[in-house]
N, C-alpha and C positions, 0 to 999 in steps of 0.2 A: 501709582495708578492701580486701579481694581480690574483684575484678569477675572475673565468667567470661566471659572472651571468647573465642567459636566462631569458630571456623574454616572456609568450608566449605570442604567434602573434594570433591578434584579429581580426575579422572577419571585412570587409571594413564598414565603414558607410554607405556607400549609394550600395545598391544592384545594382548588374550588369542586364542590361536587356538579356532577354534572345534571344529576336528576335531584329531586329535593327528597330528604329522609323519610322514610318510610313513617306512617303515625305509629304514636308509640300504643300498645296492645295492652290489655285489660290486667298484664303482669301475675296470670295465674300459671305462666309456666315457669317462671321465676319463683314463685311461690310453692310451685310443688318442688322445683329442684330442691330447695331451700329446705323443706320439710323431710326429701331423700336423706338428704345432708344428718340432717338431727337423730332420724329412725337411725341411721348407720351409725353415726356418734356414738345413740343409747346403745344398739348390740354391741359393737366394741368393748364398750366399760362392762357389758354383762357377760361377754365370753372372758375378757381380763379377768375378772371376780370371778368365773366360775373353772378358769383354770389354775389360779393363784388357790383356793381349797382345795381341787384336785391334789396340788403340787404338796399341798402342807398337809394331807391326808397321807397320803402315801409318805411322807419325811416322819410323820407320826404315827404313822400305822393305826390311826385312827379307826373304828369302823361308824362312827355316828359323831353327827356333830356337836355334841354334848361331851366327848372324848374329846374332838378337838378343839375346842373351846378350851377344855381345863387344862390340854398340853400350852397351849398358847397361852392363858394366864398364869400356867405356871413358870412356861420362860420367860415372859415378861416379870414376873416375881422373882426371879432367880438373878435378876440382872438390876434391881431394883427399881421397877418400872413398876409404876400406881397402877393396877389391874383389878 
């Protein structure tokens, strides 16, 4: 013979909201964040690069960049590196 066996019913995974979502907005503060993001990215790579010749200036005792340039192609040349 077939037994009914109940189940009991469990409450939904994901909660119902109570009020209905906000409408979504014209996305220009998302769009500036966005653009924060990038301006910060670019200074990043330009303070890196402008502390990276700092750093090979002073290793070179460089005083113009033309001095560092020929120390750097000459160690690249020195080590057999296409410069």
């Amino acid at each position: 013979s077939r037994r009914d066996v109940r189940v009991p019913r469990r409450a939904p995974l994901l909660a119902s909201r109570s009020s209905p979502p906000a409408p979504p907005g014209n996305g220009l503060g998302h769009a500036g964040g966005l653009a924060a993001l990038a301006v910060a990215s670019e200074l990043m790579q330009y303070t890196n690069t402008a502390l990276l010749i700092l750093l090979l200036r002073r290793l070179t005792r460089s005083e113009t960049m033309s001095q560092l340039a020929e120390a750097v192609i000459g160690w690249l040349r020195a080590r057999g590196g296409a410069a």
